[in-house]
C-alpha positions as CSV (number, residue, x, y, z in Angstrom):
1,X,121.4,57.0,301.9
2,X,122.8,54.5,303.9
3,X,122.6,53.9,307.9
4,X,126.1,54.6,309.5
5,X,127.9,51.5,310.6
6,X,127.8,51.0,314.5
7,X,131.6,52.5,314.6
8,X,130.5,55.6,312.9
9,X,127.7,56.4,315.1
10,X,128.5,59.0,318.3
11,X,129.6,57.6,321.4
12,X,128.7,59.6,324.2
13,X,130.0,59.2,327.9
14,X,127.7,58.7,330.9
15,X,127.5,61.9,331.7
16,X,126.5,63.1,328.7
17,X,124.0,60.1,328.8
18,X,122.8,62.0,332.6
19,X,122.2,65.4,330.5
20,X,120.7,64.1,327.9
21,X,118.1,61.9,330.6
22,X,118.0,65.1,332.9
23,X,119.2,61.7,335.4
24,X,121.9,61.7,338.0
25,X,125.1,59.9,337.9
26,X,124.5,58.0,340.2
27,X,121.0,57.0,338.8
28,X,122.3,55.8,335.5
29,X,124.9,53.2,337.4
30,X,122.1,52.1,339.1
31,X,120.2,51.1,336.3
32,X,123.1,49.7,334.6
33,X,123.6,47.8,338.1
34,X,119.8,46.5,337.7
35,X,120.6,45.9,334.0
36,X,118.0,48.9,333.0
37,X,118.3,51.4,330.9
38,X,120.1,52.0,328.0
39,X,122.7,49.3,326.2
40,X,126.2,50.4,326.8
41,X,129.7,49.3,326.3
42,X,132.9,49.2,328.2
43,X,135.8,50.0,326.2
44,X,137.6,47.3,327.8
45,X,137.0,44.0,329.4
46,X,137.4,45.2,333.2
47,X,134.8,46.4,335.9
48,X,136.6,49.3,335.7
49,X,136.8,50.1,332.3
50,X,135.5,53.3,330.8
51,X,131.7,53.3,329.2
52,X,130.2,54.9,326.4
53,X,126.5,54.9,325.2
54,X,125.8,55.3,320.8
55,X,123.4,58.1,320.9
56,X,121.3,56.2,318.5
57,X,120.8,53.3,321.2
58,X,119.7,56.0,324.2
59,X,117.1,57.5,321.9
60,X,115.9,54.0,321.0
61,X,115.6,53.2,324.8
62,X,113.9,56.4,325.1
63,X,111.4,55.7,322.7
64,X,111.2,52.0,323.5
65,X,110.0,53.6,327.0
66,X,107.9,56.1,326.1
67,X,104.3,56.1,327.8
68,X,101.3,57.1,325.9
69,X,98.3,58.8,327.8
């Protein structure tokens, strides 16, 4: 079996990105005003343009950033 192509992974909004982090909103644009957290992409070129998250790239960051005791 093959790995899906980047366009046929899920894209998940921010918000989805918050419940899946158990984060706040305004937590998240933090980061991605610090450049932390997970890579994202804006659906347009323009500050104001909508972003998504690929699930597969939040549960990389969240392994990535796991801490083992």
């Amino acid at each position: 079996m093959t790995s899906p192509t980047p366009i046929e992974q899920e894209w998940i909004s921010p918000q989805q990105v918050c419940d899946l982090l158990g984060i706040s909103y305004q937590t998240l644009a933090n980061w991605r005003y610090q450049g932390y957290g997970p890579v994202y992409t804006r659906l347009r070129p323009s500050k104001r343009s909508p972003i998504r998250y690929r699930r597969s790239d939040v549960e990389q960051w969240m392994t990535d950033n796991a801490i083992s005791t």
